[in-house]
C-alpha positions as a Markdown table, in Angstrom:
| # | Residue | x | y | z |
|---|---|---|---|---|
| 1 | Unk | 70.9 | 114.0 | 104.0 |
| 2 | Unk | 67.6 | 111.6 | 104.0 |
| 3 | Unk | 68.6 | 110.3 | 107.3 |
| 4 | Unk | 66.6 | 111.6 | 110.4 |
| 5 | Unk | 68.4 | 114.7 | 112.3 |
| 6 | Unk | 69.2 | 112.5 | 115.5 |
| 7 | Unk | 71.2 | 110.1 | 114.2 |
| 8 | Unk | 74.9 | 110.8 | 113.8 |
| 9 | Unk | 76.5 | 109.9 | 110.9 |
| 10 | Unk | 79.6 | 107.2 | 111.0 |
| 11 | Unk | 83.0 | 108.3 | 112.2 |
| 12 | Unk | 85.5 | 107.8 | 110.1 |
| 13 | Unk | 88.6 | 107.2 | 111.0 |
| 14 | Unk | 92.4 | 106.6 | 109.6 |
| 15 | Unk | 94.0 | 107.6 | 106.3 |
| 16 | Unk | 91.6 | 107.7 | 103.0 |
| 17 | Unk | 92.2 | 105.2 | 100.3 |
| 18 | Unk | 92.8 | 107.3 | 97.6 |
| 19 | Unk | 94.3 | 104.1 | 95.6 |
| 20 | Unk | 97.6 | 105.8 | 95.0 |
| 21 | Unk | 99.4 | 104.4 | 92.0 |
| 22 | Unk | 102.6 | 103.4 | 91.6 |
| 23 | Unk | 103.1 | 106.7 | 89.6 |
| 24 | Unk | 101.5 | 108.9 | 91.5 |
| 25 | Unk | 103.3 | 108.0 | 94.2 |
| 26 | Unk | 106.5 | 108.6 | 91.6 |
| 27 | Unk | 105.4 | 112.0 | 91.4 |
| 28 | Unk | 104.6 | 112.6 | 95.0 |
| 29 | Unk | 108.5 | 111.1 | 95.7 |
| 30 | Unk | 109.7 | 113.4 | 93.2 |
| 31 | Unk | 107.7 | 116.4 | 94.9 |
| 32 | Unk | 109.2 | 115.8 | 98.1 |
| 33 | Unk | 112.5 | 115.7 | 96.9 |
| 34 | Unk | 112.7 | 118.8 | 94.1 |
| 35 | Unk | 109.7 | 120.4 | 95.9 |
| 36 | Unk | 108.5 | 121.5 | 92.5 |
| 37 | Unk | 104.6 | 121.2 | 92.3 |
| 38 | Unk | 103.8 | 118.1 | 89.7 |
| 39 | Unk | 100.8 | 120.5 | 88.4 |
| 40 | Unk | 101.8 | 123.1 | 86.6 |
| 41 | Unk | 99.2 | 123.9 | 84.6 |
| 42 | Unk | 97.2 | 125.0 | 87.6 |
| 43 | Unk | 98.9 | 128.2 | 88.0 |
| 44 | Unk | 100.1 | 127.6 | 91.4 |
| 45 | Unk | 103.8 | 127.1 | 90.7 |
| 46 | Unk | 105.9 | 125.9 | 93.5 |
| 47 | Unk | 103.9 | 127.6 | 96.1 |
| 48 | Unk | 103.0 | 124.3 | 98.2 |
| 49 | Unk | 105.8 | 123.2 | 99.7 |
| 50 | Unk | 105.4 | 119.8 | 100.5 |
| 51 | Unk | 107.7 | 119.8 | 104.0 |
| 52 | Unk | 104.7 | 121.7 | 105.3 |
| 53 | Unk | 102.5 | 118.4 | 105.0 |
| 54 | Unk | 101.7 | 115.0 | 105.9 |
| 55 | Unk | 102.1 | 112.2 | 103.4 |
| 56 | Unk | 98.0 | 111.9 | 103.7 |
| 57 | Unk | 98.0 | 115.3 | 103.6 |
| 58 | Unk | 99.9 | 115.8 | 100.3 |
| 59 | Unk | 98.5 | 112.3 | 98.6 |
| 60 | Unk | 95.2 | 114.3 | 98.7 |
| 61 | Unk | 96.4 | 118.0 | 97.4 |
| 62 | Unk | 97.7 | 115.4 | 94.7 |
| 63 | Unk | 94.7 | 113.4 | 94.4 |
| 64 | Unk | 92.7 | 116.5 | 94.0 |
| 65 | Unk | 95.1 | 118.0 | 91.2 |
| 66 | Unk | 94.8 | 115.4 | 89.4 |
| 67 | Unk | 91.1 | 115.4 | 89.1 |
| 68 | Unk | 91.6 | 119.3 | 88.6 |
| 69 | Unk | 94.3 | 118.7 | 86.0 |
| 70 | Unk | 92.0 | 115.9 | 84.1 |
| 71 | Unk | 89.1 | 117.9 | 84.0 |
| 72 | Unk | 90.7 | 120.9 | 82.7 |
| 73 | Unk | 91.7 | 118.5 | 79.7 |
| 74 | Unk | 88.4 | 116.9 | 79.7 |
| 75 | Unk | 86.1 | 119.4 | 78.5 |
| 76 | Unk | 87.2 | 122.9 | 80.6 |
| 77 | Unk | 83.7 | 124.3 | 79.8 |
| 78 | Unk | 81.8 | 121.3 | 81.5 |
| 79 | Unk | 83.6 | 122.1 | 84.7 |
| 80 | Unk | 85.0 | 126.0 | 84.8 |
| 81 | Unk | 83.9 | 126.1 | 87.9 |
| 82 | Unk | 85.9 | 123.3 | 89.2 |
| 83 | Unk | 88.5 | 124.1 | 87.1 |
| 84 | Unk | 88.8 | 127.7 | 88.9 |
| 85 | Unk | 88.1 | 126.9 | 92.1 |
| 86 | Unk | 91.2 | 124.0 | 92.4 |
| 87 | Unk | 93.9 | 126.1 | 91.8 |
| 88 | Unk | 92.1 | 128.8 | 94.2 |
| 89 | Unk | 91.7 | 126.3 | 97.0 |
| 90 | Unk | 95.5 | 124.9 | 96.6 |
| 91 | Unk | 97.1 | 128.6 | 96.6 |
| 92 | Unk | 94.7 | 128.9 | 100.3 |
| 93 | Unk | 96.3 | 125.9 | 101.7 |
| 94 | Unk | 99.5 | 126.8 | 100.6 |
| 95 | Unk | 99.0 | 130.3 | 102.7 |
| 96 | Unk | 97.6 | 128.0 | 105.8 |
C-alpha cells in the first residue's frame, strides 16, 4: 500500500502453494469421491459440491476451512467475525 500509485504491483501467476499435506489432500480425495463437505461444523453441509471445481479451486475452499474450522476452536470470541463470515462466504460460492 506504501508503494507509489504508478507502479503496478507483480503478476502472479500459476497455482498457490498452499503446502497441502498429505492429509489434507486425504480429505480433499475423500471429498471428491463421497462429495460430503470435510467441515461440518461450518454449517454448510454438503452444499459445495466439489465436481463444480478445480483441484486449485477446492484445495483453497479447503485451505480456508481449515483456518475457519481452527479458529473456531481457537478462541471463537477472538475471531467471531472470521468465524461468521467463512461459512457465509463458502454457502456464496457454492450458489456461484
Amino acid at each position: 500500500m506504501d508503494a507509489p500509485h504508478d507502479v503496478a504491483p507483480p503478476l502472479v501467476t500459476g497455482d498457490p502453494d498452499l503446502g497441502t499435506s498429505p492429509q489434507d489432500q486425504l480429505e480433499l480425495d475423500r471429498w471428491v469421491r463421497s462429495g460430503e463437505y470435510p467441515f461440518p461444523n461450518l454449517g454448510i453441509g454438503n452444499q459445495l459440491l466439489p465436481s463444480r471445481y478445480t483441484p486449485t479451486d477446492l484445495r483453497l475452499i479447503h485451505h480456508i476451512s481449515s483456518v475457519a474450522t481452527q479458529m473456531q476452536s481457537a478462541e471463537p470470541d477472538k475471531y467471531s467475525i472470521w468465524t461468521k463470515r467463512v461459512p457465509m462466504f463458502a454457502t456464496l460460492i457454492s450458489s456461484s
